[in-house]
ZANU-718031 format. One record per residue: residue in one letter; x, y, z of N, C-alpha, C in turn. Coordinates in steps of 0.02 Angstrom, whole numbers, padded with zeros to 5 digits, always signed. Example, Ala and Ser with C-alpha at 12.3 -4.5 7.8 and 13.67 -1.06 7.14 Angstrom:
2
A+00660-00284+00390+00615-00225+00390+00660-00165+00390S+00642-00112+00354+00684-00053+00357+00645+00002+00394
This chain:
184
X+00332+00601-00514+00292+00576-00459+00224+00553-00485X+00221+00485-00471+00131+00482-00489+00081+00520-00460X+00034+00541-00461-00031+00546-00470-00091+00508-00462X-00161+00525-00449-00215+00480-00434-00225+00492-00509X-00246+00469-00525-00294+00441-00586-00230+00429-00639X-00170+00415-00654-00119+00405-00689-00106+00337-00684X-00078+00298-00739-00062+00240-00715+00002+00212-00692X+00005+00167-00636+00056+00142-00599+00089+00124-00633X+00172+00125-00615+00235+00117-00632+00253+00038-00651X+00278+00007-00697+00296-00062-00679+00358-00048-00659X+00370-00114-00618+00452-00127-00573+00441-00196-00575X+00524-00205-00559+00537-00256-00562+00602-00266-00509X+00582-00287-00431+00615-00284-00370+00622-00331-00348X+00674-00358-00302+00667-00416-00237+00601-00388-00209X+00591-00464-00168+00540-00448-00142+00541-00509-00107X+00517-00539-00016+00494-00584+00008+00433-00594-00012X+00402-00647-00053+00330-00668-00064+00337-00724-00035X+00292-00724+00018+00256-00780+00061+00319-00829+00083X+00353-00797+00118+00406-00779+00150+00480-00825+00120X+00483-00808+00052+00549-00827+00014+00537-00777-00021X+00613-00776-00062+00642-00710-00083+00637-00715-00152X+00601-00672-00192+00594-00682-00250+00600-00634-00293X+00614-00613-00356+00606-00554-00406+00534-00548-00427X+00502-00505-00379+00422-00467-00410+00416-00421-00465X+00387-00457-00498+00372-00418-00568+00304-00377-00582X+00282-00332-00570+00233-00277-00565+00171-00308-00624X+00205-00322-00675+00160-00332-00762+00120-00387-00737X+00167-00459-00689+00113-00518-00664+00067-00505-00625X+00056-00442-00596-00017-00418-00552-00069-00385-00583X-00049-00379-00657-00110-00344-00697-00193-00390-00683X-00228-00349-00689-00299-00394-00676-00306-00405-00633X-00264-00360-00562-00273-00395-00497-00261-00317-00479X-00330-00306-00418-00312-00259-00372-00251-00252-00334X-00238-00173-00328-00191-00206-00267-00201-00132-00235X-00139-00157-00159-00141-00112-00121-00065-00108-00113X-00035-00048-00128+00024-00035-00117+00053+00018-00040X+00098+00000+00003+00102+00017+00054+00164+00040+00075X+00176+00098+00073+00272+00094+00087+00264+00131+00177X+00306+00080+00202+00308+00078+00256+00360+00116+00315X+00345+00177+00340+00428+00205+00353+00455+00163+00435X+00442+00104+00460+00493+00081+00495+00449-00001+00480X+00506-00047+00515+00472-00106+00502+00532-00152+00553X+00481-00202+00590+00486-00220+00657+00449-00285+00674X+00493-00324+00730+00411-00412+00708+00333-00388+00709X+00348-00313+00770+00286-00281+00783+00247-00283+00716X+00262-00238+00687+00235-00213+00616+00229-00257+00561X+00277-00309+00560+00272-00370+00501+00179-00399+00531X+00184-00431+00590+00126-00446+00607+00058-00406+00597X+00071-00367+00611+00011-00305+00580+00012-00311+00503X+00069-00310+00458+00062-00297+00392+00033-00376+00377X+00053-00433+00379+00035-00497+00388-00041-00521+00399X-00079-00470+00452-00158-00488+00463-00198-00418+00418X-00137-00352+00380-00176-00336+00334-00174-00368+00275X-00114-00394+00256-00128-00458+00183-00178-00510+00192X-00186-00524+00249-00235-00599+00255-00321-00550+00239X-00336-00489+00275-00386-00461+00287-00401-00423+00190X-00351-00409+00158-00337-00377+00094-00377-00447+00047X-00314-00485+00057-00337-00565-00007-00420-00563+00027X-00440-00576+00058-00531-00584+00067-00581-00539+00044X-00522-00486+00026-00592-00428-00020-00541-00415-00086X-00513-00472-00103-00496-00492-00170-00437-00443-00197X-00379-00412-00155-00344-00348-00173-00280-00391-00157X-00225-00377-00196-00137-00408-00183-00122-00342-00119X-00085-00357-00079-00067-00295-00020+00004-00322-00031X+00041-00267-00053+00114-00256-00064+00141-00212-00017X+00204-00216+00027+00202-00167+00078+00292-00156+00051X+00296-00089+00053+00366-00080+00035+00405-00056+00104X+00460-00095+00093+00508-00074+00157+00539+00008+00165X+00553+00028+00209+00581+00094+00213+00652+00044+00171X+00684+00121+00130+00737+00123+00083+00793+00106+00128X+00816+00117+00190+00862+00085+00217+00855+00015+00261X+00790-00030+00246+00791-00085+00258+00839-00149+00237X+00865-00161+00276+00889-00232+00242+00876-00312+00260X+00886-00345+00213+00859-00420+00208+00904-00455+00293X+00952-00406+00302+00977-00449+00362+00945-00449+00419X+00876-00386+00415+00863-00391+00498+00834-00441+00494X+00827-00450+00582+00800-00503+00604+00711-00517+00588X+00686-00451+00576+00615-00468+00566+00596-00518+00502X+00640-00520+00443+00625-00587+00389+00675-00660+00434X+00713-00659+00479+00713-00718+00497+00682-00765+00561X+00704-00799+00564+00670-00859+00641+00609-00848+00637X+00565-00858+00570+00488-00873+00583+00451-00821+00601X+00481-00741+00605+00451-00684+00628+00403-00652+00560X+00430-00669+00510+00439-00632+00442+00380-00631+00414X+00345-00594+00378+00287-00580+00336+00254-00632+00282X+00216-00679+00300+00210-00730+00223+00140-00706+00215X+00097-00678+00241+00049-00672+00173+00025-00630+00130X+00085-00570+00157+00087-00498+00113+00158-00507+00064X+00152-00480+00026+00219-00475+00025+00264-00390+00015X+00323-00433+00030+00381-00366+00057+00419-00363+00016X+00411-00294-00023+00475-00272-00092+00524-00223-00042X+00560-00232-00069+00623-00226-00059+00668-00158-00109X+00661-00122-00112+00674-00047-00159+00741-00022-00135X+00815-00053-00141+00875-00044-00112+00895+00024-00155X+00865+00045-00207+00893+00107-00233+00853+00177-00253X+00787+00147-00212+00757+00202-00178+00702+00230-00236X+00715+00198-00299+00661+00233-00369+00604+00207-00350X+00580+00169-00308+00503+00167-00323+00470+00205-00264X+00517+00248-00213+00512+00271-00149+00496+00345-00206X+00537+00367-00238+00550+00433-00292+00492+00424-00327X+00474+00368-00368+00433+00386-00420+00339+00375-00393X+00354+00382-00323+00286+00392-00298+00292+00431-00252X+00339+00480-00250+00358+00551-00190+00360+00522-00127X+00413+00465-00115+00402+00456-00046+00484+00467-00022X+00493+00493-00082+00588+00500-00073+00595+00558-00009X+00554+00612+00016+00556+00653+00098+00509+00651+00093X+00479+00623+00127+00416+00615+00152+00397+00661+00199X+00338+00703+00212+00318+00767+00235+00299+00719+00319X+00276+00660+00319+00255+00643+00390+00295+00546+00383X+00375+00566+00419+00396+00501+00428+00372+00469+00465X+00307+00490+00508+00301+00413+00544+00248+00403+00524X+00209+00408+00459+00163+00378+00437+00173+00346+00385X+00122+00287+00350+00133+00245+00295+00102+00298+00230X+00115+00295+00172+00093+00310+00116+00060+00248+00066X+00018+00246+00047-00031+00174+00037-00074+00205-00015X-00039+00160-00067-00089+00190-00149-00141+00126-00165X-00175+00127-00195-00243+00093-00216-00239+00086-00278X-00227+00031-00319-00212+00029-00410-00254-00023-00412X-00297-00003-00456-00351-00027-00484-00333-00101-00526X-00362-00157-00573-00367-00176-00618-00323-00155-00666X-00336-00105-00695-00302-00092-00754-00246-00042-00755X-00211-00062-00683-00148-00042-00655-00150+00061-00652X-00219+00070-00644-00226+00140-00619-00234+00163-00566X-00187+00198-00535-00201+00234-00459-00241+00251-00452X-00311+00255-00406-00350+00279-00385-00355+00296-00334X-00319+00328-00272-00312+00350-00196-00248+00329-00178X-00230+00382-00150-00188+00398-00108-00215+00398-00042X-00176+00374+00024-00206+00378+00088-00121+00370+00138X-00141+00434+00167-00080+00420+00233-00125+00407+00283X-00088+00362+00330-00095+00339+00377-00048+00321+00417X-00058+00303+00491-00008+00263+00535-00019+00201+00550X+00038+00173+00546+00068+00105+00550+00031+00069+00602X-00038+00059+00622-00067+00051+00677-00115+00036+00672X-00156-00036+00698-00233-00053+00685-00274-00012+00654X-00279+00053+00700-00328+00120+00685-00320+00135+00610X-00240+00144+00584-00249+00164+00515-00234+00111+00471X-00225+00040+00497-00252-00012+00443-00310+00003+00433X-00364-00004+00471-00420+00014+00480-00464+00055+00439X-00419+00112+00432-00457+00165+00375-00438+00134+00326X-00381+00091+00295-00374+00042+00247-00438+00021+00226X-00440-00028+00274-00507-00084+00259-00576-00046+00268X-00580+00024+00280-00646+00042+00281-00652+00047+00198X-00598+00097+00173-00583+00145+00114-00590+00087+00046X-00563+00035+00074-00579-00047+00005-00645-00044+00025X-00693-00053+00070-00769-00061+00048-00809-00027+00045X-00788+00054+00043-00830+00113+00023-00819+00118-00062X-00777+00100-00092-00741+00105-00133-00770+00076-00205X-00780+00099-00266-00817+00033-00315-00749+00016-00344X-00699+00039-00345-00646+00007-00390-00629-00071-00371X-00659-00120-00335-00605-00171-00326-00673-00216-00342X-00727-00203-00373-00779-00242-00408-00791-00231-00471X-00769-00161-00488-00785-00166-00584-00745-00093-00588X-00729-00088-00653-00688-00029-00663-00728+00048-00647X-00713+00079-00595-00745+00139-00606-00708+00192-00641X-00763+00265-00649-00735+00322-00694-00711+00358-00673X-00653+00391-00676-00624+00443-00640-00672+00499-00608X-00746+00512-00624-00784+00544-00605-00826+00520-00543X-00828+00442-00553-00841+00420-00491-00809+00389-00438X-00748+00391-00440-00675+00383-00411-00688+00450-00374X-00702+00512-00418-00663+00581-00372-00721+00602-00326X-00810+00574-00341-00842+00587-00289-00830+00559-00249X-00829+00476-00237-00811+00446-00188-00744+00459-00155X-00675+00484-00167-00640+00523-00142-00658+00572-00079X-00732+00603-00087-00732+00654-00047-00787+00624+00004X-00794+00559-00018-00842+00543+00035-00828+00499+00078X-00757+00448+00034-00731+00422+00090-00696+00468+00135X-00657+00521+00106-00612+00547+00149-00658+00594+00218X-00726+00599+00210-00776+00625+00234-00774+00570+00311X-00790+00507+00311-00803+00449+00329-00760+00425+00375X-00697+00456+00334-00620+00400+00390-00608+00482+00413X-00617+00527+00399-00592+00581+00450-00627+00584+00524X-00695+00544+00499-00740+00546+00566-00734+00490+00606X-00690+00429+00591-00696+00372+00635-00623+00365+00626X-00589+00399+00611-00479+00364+00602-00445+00427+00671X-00487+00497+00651-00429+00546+00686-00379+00523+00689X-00320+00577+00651-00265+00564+00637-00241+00517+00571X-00277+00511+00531-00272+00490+00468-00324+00535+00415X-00266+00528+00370-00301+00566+00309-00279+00550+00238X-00320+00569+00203-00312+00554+00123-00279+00619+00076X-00258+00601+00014-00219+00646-00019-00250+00627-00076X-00291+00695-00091-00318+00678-00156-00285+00674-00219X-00236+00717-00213-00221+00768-00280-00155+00718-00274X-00108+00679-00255-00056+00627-00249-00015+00681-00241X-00019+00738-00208+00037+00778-00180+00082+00771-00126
């Protein structure tokens, strides 16, 4: 299971990018923030929400990758008739290892998202659960601009204060969202 301060896994998955179906390769996002998001249900509801967090993500310069729950498939209707996600994109994990190799294989709270933060130099730096819902996009987009990782590399020392100060911050304006320091 990863860890905060360890570095992220490469994969190599389907994935809808900007709404065609493509093989995402993890190594082509090096040098690029990102925001990784595994999602436990997914719905036109929720594509749209994930959709205005990729548009809101690319403007403070971060890739927002949102992973489908493990029993998603390419047939529902939410990737067709124009409903479908184009400016995030949606991996696709049909055999469940990238759900495992970031502990989301039982997840302690299924109706919330699990949403990691990988730096530049493809290092996790936060863990954050949240729900699938403006409110905890929200602690998303607070947690990217409290944050120094997505402007210059920070130190794991100043990663783990700010840890306690974002999680200080979104406990007082999210209720009902919270952070996981330790990637437990």
């Amino acid at each position: 299971m990863i860890r905060v301060g360890r570095r992220a896994p490469r994969f190599q998955l389907p994935a809808l990018v900007e709404g065609e179906l493509r093989c995402l390769d993890s190594a082509h996002l090096a040098g690029r923030c990102q925001v990784l998001c595994f999602v436990p249900w997914l719905g036109p509801g929720e594509a749209a929400l994930l959709d205005g967090q990729g548009r809101m993500l690319a403007r403070l310069g971060a890739v927002f990758l949102a992973v489908a729950p493990k029993h998603f498939s390419l047939h529902q209707p939410v990737c067709g008739g124009g409903v479908g996600i184009r400016t995030a994109s949606l991996i696709i994990d049909p055999l469940g290892r990238l759900h495992r190799c970031y502990g989301i294989a039982r997840p302690a709270t299924p109706a919330k998202c699990n949403t990691f933060l990988i730096d530049r130099e493809q290092v996790v730096r936060f863990h954050l659960v949240h729900g699938l819902e403006a409110k905890g996009m929200e602690a998303l987009r607070e947690l990217m601009t409290l944050t120094p990782w997505q402007n210059r590399q920070a130190t794991l020392e100043e990663m783990a204060g700010m840890r306690g100060a974002a999680a200080r911050t979104l406990s007082d304006r999210t209720h009902g969202c919270h952070t996981r320091k330790d990637g437990l």
